[in-house]
N, CA, C and O atoms as a GROMACS GRO file, in nm:
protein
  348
    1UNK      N    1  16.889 -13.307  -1.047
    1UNK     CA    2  16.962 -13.338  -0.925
    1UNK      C    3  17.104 -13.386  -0.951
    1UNK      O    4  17.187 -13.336  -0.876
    2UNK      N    5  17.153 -13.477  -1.045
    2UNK     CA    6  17.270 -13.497  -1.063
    2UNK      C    7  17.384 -13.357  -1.108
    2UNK      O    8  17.488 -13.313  -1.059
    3UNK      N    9  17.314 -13.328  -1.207
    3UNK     CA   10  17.398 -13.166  -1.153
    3UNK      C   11  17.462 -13.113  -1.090
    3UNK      O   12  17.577 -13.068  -1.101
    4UNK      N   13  17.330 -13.114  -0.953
    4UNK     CA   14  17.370 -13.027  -0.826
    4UNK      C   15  17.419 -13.148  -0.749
    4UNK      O   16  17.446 -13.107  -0.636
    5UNK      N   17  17.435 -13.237  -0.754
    5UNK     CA   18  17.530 -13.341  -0.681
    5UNK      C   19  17.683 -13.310  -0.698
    5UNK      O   20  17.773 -13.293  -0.616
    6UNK      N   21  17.678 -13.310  -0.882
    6UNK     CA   22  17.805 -13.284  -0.943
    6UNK      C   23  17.909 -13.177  -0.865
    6UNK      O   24  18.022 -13.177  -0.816
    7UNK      N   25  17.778 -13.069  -0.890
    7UNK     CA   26  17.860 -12.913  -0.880
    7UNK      C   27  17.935 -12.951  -0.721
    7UNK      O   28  18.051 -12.934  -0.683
    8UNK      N   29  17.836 -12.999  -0.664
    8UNK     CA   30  17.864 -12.993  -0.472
    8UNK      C   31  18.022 -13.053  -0.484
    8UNK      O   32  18.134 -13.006  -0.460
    9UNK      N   33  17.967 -13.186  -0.535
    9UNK     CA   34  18.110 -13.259  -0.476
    9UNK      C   35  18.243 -13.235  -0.545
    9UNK      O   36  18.348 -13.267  -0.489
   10UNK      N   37  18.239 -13.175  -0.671
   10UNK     CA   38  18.350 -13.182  -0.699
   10UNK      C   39  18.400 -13.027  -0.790
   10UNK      O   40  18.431 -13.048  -0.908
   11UNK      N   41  18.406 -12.925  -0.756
   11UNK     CA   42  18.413 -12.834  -0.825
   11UNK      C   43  18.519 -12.809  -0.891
   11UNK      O   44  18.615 -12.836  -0.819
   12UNK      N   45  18.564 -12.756  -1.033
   12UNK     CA   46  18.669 -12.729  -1.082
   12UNK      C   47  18.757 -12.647  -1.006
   12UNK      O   48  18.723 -12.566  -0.920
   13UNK      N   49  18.927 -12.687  -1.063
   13UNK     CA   50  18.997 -12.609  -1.010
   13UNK      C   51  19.012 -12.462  -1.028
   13UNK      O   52  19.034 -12.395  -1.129
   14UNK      N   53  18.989 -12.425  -0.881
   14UNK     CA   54  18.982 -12.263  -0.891
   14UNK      C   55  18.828 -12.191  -0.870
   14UNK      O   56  18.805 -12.070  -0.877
   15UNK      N   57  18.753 -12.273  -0.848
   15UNK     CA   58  18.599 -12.303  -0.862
   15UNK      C   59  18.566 -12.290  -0.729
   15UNK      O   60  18.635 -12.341  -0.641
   16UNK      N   61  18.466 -12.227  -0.708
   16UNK     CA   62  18.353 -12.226  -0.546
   16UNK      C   63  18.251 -12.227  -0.571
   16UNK      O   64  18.176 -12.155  -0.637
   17UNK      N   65  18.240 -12.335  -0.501
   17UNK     CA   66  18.055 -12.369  -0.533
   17UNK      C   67  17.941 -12.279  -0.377
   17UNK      O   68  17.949 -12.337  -0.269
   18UNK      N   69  17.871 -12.181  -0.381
   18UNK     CA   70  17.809 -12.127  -0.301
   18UNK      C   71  17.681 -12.182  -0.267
   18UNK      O   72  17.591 -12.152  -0.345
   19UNK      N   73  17.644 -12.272  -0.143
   19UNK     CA   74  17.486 -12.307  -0.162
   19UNK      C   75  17.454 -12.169  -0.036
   19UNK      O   76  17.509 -12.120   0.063
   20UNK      N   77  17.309 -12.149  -0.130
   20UNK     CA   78  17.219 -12.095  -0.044
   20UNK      C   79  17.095 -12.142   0.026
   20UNK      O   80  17.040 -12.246  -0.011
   21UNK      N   81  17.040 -12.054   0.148
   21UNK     CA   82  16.930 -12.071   0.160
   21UNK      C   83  16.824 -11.941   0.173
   21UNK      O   84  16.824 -11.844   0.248
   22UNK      N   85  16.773 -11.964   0.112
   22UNK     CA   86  16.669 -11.808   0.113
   22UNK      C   87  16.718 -11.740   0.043
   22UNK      O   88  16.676 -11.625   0.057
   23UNK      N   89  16.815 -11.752  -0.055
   23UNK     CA   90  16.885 -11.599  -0.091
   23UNK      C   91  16.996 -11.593  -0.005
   23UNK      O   92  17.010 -11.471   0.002
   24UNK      N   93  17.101 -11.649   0.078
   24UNK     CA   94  17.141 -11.603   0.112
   24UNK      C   95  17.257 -11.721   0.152
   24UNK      O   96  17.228 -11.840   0.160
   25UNK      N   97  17.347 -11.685   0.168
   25UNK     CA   98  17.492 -11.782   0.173
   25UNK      C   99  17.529 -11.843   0.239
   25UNK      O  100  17.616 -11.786   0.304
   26UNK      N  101  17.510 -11.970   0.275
   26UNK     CA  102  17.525 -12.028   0.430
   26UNK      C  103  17.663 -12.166   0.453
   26UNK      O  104  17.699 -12.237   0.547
   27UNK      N  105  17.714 -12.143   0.278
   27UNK     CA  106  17.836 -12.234   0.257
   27UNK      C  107  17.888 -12.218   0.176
   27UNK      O  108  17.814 -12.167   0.092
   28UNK      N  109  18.016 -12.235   0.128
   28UNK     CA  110  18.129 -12.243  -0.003
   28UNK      C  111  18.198 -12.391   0.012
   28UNK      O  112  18.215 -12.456   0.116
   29UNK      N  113  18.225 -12.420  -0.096
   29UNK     CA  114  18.262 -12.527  -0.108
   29UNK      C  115  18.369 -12.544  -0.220
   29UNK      O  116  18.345 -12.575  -0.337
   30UNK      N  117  18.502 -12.516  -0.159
   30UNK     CA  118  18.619 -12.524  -0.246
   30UNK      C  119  18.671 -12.673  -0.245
   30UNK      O  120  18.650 -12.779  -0.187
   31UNK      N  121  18.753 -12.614  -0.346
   31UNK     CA  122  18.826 -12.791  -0.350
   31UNK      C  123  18.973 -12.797  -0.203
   31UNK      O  124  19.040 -12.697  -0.176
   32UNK      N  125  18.987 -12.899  -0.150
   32UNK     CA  126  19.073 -12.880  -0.027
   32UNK      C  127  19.183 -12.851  -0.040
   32UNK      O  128  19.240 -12.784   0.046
   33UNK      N  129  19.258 -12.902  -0.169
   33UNK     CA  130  19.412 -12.904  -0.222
   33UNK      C  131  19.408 -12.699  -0.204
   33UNK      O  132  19.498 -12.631  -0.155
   34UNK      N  133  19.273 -12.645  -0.263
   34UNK     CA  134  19.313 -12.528  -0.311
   34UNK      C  135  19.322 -12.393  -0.161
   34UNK      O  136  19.391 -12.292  -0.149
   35UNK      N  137  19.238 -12.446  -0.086
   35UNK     CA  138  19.209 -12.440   0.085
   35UNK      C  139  19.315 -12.441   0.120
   35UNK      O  140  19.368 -12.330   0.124
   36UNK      N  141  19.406 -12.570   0.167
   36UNK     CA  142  19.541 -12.549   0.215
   36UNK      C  143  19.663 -12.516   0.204
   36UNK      O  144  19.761 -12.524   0.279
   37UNK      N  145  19.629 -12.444   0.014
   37UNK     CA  146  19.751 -12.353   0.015
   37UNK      C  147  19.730 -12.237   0.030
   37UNK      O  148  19.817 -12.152   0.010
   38UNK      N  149  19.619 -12.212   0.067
   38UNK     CA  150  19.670 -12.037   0.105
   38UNK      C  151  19.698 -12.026   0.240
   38UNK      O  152  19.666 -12.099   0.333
   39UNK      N  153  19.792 -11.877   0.235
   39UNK     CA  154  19.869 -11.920   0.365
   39UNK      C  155  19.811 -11.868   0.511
   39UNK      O  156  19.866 -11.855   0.620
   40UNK      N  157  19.652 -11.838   0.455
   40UNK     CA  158  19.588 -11.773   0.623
   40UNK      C  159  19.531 -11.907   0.692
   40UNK      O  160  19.488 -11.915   0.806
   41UNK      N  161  19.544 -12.038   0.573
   41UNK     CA  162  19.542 -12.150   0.650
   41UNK      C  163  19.632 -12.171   0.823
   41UNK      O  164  19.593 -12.214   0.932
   42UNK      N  165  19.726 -12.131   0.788
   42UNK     CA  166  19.848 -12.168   0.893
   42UNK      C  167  19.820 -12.050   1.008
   42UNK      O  168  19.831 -12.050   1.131
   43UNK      N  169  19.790 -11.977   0.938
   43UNK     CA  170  19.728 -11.830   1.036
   43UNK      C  171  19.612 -11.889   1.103
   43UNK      O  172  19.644 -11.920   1.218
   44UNK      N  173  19.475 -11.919   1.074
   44UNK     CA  174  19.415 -11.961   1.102
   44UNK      C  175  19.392 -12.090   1.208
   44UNK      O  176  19.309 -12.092   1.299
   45UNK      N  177  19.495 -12.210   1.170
   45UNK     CA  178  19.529 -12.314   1.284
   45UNK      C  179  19.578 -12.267   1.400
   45UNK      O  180  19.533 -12.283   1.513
   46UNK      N  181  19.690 -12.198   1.359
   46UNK     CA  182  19.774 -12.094   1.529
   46UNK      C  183  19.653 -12.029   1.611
   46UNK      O  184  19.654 -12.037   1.734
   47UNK      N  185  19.558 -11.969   1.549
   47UNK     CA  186  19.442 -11.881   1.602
   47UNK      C  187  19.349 -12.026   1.648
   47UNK      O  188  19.350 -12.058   1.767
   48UNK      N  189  19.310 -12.066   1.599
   48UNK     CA  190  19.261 -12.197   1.657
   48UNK      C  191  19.353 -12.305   1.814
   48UNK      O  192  19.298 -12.378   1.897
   49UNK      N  193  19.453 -12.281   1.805
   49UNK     CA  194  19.513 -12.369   1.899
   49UNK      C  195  19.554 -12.256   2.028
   49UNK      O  196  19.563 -12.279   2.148
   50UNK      N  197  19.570 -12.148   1.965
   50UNK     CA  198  19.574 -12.016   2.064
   50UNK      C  199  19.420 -12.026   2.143
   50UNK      O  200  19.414 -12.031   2.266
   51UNK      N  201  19.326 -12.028   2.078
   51UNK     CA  202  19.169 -12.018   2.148
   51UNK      C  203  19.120 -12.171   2.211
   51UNK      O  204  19.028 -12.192   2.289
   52UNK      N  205  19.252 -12.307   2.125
   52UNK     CA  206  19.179 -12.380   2.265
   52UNK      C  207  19.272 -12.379   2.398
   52UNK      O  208  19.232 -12.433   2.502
   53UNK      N  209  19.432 -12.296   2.388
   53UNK     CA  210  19.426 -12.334   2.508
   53UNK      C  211  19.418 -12.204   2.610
   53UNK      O  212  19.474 -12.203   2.720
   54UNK      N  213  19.335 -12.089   2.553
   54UNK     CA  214  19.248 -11.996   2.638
   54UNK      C  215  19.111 -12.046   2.704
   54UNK      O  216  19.070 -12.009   2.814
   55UNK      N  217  19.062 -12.118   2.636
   55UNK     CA  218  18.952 -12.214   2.683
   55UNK      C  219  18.984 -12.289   2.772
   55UNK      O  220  18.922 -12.302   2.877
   56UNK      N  221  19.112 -12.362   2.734
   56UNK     CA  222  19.140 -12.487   2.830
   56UNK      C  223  19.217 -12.410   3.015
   56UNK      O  224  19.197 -12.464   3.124
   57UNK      N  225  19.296 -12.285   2.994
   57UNK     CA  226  19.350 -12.194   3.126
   57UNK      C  227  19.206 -12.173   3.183
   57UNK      O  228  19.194 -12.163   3.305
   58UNK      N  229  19.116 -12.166   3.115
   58UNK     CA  230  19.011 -12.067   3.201
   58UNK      C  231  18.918 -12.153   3.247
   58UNK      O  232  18.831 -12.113   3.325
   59UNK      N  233  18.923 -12.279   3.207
   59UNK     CA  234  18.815 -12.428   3.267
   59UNK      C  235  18.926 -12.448   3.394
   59UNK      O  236  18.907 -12.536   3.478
   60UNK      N  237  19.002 -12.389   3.399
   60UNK     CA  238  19.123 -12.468   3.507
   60UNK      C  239  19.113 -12.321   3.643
   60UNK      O  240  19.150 -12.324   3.760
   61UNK      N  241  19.047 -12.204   3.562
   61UNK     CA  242  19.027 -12.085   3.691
   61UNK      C  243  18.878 -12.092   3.748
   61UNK      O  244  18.774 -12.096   3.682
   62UNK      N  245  18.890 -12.093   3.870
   62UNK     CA  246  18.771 -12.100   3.969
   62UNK      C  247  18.665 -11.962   3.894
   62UNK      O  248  18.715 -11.864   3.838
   63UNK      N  249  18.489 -11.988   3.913
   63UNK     CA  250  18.453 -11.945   3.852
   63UNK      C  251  18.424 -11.787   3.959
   63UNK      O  252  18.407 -11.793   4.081
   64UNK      N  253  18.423 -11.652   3.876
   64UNK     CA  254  18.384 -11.581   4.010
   64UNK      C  255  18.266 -11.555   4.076
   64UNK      O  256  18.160 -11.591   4.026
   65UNK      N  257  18.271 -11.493   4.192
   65UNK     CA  258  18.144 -11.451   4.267
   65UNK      C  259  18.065 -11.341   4.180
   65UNK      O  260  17.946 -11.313   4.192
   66UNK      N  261  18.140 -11.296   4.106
   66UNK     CA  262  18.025 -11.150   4.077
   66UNK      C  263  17.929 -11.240   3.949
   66UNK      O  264  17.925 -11.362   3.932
   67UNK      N  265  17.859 -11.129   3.872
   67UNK     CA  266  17.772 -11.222   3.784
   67UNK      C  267  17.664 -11.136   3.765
   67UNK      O  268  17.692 -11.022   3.803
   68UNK      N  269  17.499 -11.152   3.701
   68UNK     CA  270  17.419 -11.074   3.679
   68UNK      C  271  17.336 -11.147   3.807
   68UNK      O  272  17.362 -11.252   3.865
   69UNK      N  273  17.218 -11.044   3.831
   69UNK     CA  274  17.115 -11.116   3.896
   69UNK      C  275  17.025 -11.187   3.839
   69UNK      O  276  17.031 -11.161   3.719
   70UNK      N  277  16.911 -11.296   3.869
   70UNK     CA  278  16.861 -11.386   3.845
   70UNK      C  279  16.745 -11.244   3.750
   70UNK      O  280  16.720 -11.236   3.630
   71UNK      N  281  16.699 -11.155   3.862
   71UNK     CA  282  16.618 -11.092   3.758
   71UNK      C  283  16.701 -11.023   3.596
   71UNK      O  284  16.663 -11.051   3.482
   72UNK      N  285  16.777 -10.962   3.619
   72UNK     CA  286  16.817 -10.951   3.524
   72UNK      C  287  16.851 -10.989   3.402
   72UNK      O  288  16.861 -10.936   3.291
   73UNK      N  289  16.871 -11.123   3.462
   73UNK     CA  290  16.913 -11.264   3.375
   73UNK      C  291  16.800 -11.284   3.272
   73UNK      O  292  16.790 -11.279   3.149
   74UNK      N  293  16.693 -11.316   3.407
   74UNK     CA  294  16.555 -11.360   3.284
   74UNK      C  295  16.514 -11.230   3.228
   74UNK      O  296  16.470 -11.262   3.118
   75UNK      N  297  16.505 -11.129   3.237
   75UNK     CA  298  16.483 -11.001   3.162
   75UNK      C  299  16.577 -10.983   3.030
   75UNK      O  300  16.560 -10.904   2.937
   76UNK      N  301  16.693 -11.087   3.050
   76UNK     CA  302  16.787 -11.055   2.936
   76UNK      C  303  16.673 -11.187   2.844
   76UNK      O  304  16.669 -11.183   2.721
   77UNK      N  305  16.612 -11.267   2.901
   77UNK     CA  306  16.593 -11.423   2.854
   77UNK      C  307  16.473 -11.340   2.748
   77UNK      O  308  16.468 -11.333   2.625
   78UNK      N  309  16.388 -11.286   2.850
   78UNK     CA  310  16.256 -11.276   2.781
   78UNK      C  311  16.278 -11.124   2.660
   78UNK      O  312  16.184 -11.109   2.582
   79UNK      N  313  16.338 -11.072   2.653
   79UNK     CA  314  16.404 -10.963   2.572
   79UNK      C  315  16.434 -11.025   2.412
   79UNK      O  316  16.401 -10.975   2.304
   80UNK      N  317  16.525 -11.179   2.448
   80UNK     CA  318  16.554 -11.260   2.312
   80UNK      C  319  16.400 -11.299   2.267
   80UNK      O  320  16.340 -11.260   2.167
   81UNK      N  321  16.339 -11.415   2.406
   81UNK     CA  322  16.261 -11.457   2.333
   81UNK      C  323  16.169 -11.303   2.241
   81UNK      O  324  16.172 -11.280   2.120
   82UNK      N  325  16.115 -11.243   2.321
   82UNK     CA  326  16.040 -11.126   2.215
   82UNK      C  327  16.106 -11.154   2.069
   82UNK      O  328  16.044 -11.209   1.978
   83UNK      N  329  16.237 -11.111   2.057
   83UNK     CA  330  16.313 -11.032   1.953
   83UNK      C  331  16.270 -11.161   1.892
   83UNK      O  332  16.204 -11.140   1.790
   84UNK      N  333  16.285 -11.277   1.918
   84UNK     CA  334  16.228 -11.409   1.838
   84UNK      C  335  16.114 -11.412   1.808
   84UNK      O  336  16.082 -11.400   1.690
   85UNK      N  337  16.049 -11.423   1.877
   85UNK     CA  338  15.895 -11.421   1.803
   85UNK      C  339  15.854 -11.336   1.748
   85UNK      O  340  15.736 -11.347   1.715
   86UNK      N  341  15.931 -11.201   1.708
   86UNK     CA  342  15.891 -11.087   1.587
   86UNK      C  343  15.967 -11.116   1.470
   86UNK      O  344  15.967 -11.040   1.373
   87UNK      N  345  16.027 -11.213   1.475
   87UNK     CA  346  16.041 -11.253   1.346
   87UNK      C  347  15.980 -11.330   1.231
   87UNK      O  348  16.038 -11.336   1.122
   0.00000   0.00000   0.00000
């Protein structure tokens, strides 16, 4: 366990630490210094502050009349649940 404490918290420079679960990739874990110099960082914040204040115009527009119907709705509901429980 100290190891995998090690590896987590502090990875060498230039280093990504990948945890999985199942086989399969559900995190990276770079060091931050090495994160904020690349430059899709800055790309990435603009795209972030662009999407909250599309979020924030559209909490401020009345919601419309059209929409699905209630049957349809739960037909979309019970469609997931299935697809869930065949897994």
């Amino acid at each position: 366990m100290p190891h995998t404490f090690h590896a987590c918290c502090s990875p060498e420079p230039g280093e990504e630490v990948t945890i999985t679960r199942h086989g399969r990739a559900v995190a990276v874990i770079v060091r931050p210094d090495i994160l904020w110099r690349q430059p899709q960082a800055g790309d990435v914040q603009a795209r972030a502050e662009q999407l909250e204040m599309m979020v924030q115009a559209a909490g401020q527009r009345p919601l419309s009349a059209g929409g699905i119907t209630e049957e349809y709705a739960e037909a979309l509901i019970a469609d997931i649940r299935a697809g869930r429980d065949a897994r």
